[in-house]
C-alpha positions, 0 to 999 in steps of 0.5 A: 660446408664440407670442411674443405680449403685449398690444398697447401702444396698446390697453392705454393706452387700457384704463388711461386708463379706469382712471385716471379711477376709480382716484383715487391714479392721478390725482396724477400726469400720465396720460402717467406711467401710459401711460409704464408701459405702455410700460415693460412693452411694451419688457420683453416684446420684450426678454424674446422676444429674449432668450428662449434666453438664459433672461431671464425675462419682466417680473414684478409689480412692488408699488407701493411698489416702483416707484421712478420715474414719467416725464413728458413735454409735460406734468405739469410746469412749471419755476418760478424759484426752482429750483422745480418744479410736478408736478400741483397741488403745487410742490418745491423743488429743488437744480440740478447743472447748468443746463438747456440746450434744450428738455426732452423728458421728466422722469423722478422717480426714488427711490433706497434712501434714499428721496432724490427725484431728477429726471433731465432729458432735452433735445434740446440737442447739445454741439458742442465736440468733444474734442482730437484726438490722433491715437493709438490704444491697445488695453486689455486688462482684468484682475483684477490691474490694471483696464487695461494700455494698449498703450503700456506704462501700467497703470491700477490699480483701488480696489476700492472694495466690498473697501476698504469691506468692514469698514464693510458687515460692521458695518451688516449686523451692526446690522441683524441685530440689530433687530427686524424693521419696527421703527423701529430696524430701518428706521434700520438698513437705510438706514444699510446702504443709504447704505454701498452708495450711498456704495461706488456713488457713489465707483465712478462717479465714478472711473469718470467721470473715468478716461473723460474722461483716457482720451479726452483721451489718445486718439482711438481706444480698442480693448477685446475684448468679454469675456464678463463674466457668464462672469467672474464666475460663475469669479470672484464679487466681485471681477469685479462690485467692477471692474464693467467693463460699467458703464465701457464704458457711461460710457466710450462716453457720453463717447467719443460726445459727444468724437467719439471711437471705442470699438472691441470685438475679437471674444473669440475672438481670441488676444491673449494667446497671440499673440506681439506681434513675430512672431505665433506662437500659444501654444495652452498658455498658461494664466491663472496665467502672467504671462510666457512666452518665445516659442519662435518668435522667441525674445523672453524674458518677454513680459508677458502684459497688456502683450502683450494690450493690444499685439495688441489694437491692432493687430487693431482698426485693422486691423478698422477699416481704419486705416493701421498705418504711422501708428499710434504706435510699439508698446511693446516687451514686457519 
């Protein structure tokens, strides 16, 4: 009622009590059990900011259900060997990639097949910039095609969760099948689970790559801030199969370590009713037309995607206060 919770710094102290009876508290560092609280803290503000947006407060979470515990200056000890010393015992570990600076906090992070991940954070900075380019392209997000680009290229996406379907349905089927909690059922359910992390995996890492060539590409990338829980409530599967909301956050990851600029248009503005050559307005344009003729200038076919992408990239580097003379020559719509 009055947007109150518990203060975070009397309820570590409260659990800092706790812990020296709670024995199984102790296997870990007390700055794990402290990190909790501050997991719940950060729920509850955003719960109250989000409050007439019908996010529903933090609920409680069973402990076999907690997947991750963080540490940070202490608990832990990096031994060679690629070995690791988190409270009296020592894990054996395989490195992705060497640590660079120093280690701010460590993260035991396990997954729906049971596999144990440590995520490192550091205060180390990458300094090598990307190559600058000098161009600036808007994007236009579709169903059909992932991105058209301003510059009259279409990326196609996988569809990774439809091409995978067939294997879903058969793992659902064998799991339906056993007997709830019996061995034959857990091997089932992580059969089903390896599925979903196989489908998520292969989406992240196209992902990943398609971020890193669009800002090899470009300086300046120009999107609209599309209302994706609207989307998918319209259109289900295929929306969350995209998951454009994931991308932007990799593409923004990536664009920030290469020193390049990611630009959102409102979503109000018409860039696919807009005419790209004379700005004239198609109040009746609907989803199902693709290309439309333009009564104003009297340009035939225009391609609705391409002409999208095209206004996009215009109506960012003018928000931006970038020169439109020195911007790359527009494609011209079809």
């Amino acid at each position: 009622m009055f947007g109150k919770h518990l203060n975070v710094y009397k309820l570590m102290r409260h659990i800092a009590k706790l812990r020296k009876r709670i024995k199984y508290w102790q296997q870990v560092g007390s700055q794990a059990v402290q990190d909790i609280c501050q997991r719940i803290d950060k729920a509850y503000k955003l719960f109250f900011q989000q409050f007439k947006k019908g996010t529903r407060p933090p609920s409680f979470k069973k402990t076999r259900k907690y997947k991750s515990f963080t540490l940070k200056q202490a608990g832990y000890k990096f031994l060679s060997g690629n070995k690791i010393r988190i409270g009296n015992r020592v894990y054996k570990f395989s490195k992705s990639r060497e640590i660079q600076g120093k280690v701010k906090t460590l993260t035991v992070k396990r997954n729906n097949l049971g596999e144990l991940l440590i995520l490192v954070v550091t205060n180390y900075v990458d300094k090598s910039f990307g190559v600058v380019t000098g161009k600036i392209a808007g994007f236009d997000y579709g169903l059909r095609t992932f991105l058209t680009a301003s510059d009259n290229s279409a990326i196609e996406s996988p569809l990774f969760f439809n091409s995978s379907r067939n294997r879903l349905k058969a793992a659902s089927r064998n799991l339906s099948s056993k007997k709830k909690g019996s061995n034959n059922w857990y091997k089932a359910k992580d059969h089903l689970n390896r599925v979903y992390e196989d489908i998520s995996n292969q989406r992240r890492d196209w992902f990943w790559k398609l971020a890193h060539d669009l800002t090899n590409k470009y300086d300046v990338l120009i999107f609209e801030d599309l209302n994706l829980d609207g989307m998918k409530r319209l259109w289900g599967r295929k929306v969350s199969d995209l998951s454009f909301a994931t991308f932007l956050e990799i593409l923004q990851t990536v664009a920030a370590i290469k020193g390049k600029v990611v630009h959102f248009v409102n979503r109000y503005y018409p860039s696919s009713k807009t005419c790209s050559h004379c700005g004239y307005i198609h109040q009746e344009l609907s989803l199902k037309d693709r290309f439309w003729d333009c009564p104003s200038c009297n340009t035939k076919g225009i391609q609705r995607d391409l002409n999208a992408s095209v206004n996009l990239q215009r109506e960012g580097a003018s928000s931006l206060g970038l020169d439109t003379v020195r911007l790359p020559q527009v494609a011209s719509v079809v």
